[in-house]
N, C-alpha and C positions, 0 to 999 in steps of 0.2 A: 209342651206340644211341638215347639217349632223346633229343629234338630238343623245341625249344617248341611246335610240332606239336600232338605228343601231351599235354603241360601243357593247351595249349590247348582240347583236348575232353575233358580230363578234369572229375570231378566232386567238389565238394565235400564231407565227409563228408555237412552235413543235406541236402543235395542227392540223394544216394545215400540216405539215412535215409528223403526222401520216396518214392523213387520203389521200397522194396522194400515199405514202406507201401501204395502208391498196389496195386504190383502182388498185393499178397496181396489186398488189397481185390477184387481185380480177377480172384481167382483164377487170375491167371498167375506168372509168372517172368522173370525175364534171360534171351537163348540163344534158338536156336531150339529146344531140348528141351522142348519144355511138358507132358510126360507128369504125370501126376497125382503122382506121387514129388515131383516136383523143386519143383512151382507147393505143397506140403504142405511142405516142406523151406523154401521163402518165407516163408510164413506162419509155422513154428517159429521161423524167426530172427529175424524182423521183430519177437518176443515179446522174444528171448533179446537181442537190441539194445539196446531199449529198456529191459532188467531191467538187463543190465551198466551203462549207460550212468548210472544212477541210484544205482547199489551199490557203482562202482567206485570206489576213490582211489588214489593212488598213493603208493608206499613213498618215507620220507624221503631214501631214497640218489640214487634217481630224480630227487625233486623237486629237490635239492638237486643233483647233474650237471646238470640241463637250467636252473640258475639259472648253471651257468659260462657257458653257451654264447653267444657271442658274434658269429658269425655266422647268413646265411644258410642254410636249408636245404629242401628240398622232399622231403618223404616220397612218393614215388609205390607206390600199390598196387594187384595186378592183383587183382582180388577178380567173385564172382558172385552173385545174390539167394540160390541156393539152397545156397551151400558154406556148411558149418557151421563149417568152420575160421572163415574171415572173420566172421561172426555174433561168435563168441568174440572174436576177438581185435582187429578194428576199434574197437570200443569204445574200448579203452584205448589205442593211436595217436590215436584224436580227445580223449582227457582229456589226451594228451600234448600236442598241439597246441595245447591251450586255455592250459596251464601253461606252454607256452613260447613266443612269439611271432615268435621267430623261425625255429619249425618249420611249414612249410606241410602238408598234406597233402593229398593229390589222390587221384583212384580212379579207375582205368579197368576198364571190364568187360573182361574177358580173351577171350571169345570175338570180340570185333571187333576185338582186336589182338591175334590169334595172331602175327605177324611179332615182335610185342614180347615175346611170352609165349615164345616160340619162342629167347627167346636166355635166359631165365631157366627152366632146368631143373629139375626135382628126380630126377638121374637121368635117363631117360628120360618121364619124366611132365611132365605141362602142371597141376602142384599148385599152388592157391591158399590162401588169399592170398599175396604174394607181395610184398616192401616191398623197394622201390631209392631208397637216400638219395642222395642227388645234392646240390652246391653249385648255391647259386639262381643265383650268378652264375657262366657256362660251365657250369653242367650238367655237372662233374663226379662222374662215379660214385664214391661212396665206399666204400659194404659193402653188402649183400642179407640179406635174412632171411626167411626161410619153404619151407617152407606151415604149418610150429606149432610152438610150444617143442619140445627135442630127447627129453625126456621120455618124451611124448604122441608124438614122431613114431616112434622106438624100441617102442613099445607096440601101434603100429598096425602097423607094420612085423613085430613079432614075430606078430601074430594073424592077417597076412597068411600068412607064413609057413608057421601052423599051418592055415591055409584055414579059417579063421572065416568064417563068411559076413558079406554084406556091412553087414545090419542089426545083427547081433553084433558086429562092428568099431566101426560109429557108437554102438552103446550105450554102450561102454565106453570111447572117446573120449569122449562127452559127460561120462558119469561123472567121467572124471580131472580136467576141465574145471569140473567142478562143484566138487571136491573141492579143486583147486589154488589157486580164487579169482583166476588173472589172475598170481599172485606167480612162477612161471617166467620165463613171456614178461616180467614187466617186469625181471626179473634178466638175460635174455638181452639186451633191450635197453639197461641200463645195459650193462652194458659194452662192447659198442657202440659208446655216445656217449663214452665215458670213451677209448675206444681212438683215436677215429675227428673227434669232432666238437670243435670247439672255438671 
């Protein structure tokens, strides 16, 4: 499914860093949705980026998996300015990327490549972020992870459920997020590379 194509217009994390910058600045957003939500929703993350991206480190199991790693690899993720998953959890893919050199990472917005988002479900939903590890060389698919630790997605899942509404959902995801410090998802993630990468 994924072709060099798509590598090709993808973006770099500080590439993507500038341009959710550039657009809170700018009081817009990614998407053609620019309702005042989502351009607010920009602007939170573009905060929440920049805090993780300064705060975060990674656990010695992590660091210490991604020094086995000996090939090639391309992280591709379908991510948006205003999803707050991706705010959270970008961050720590691009500390990953800086720690291993041999993991690339790439970003595509997910509304201009629905055809690609389209084959990475969650369910029935078009949920981001959304990460396809691929070998550099052939672009083989390896594993998929997302839209959030299972945690966090089970919690969200359960207060859907309950018909929480939609602001009472995101509070109490952000919360978990706040409280978890990043150490799920990078648990989800070693194993992962320990299963999959080498």
């Amino acid at each position: 499914m994924i072709t060099q194509n798509y590598l090709d217009r993808s973006m770099s994390y500080g590439q993507y860093q500038k341009l959710v910058q550039d657009l809170a600045a700018q009081g817009k957003t990614t998407g053609s949705n620019q309702d005042e939500a989502y351009v607010n929703y920009t602007k939170l993350n573009a905060q929440r980026m920049h805090r993780l991206d300064k705060t975060t480190t990674l656990t010695d199991a992590l660091s210490d998996a991604l020094n086995n790693i000996s090939s090639a690899y391309v992280w591709l993720v379908l991510t948006e300015s205003w999803c707050g998953d991706a705010a959270q959890n970008l961050p720590v893919m691009a500390i990953i990327e800086k720690a291993c050199p041999l993991i690339e990472l790439r970003l595509l917005l997910r509304d201009e490549n629905l055809d690609v988002m389209d084959q990475y479900l969650t369910g029935s939903s078009r949920s981001i972020p959304k990460l396809i590890c691929l070998e550099k060389s052939g672009l083989k698919e390896l594993f998929t992870w997302g839209p959030r630790p299972e945690a966090v997605q089970a919690l969200a899942m359960e207060l859907l459920a309950q018909g929480a509404s939609k602001e009472d959902k995101s509070l109490a995801v952000q919360k978990w997020y706040t409280a978890d410090k990043t150490l799920s998802l990078q648990q989800e993630l070693l194993g992962l590379v320990q299963q999959h990468l080498k």
